[in-house]
C-alpha positions in Angstrom: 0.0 0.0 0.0 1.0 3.9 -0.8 -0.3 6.4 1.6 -0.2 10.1 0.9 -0.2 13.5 2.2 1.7 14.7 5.0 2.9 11.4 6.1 6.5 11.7 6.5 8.3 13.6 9.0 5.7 12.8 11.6 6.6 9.3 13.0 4.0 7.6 10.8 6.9 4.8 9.9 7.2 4.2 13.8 3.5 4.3 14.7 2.9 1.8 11.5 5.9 0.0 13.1 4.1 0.0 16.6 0.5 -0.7 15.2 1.8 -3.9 13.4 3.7 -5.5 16.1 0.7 -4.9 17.8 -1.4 -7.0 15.1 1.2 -9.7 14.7 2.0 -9.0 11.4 4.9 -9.0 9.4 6.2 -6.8 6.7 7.8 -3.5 6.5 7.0 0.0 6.0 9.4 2.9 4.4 9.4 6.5 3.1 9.2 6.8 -0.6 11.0 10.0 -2.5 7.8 11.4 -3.6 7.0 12.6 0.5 4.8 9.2 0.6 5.1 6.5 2.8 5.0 2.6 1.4 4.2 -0.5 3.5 3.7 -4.1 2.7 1.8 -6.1 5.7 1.4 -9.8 5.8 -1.1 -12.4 8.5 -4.5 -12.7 9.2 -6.8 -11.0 7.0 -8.7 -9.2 9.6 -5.4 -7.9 11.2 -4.2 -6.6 7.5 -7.7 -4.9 7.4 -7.2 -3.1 10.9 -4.1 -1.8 9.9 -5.1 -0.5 6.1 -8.3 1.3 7.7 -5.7 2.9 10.7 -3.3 3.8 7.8 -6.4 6.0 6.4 -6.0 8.3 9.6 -2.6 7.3 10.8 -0.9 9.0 13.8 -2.3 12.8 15.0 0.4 14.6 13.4 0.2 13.5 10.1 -2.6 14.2 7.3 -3.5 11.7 5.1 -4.9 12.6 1.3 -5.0 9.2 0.0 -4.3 5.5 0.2 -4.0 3.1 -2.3 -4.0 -0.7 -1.9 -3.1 -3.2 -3.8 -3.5 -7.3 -2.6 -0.7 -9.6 -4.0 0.0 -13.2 -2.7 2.2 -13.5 1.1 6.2 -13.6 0.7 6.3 -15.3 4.0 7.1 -12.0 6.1 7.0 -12.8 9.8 8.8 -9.7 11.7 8.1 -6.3 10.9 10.7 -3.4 10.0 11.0 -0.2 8.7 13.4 0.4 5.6 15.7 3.1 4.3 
């Protein structure tokens, strides 16, 4: 998934981070050049769903324009990590 608006520069990688620990997912999340922020999640369907609708918000600080999803089969992603 991309998220944009003001998404970067307000912890939204370490709240996404935080959010799917929390959710048991696995994945990763990371800032893309364009000022939007990219994220891959992987687990239980329902916990993916929590997440994407969370994304639509994301933490107080940021402002989020748009999201857009895309569902592709699992790569087998257990932990969860932010990349640069």
């Amino acid at each position: 998934m991309v998220v944009s608006g003001f998404v970067q520069g307000v912890n939204f990688r370490w709240y996404t981070t935080e959010q799917a620990r929390r959710h048991e997912l696995g994945g990763w999340v990371r800032n893309l050049p364009d000022g939007s922020v990219e994220a891959v999640f992987e687990g239980a369907e329902e916990a993916v769903q929590r997440l994407i609708d969370w994304c639509h918000v994301g933490p107080r600080s940021a402002q989020v324009t748009h999201v857009e999803v895309t569902w592709e089969e699992p790569d087998g992603l257990f932990s969860f990590d932010v990349e640069f």
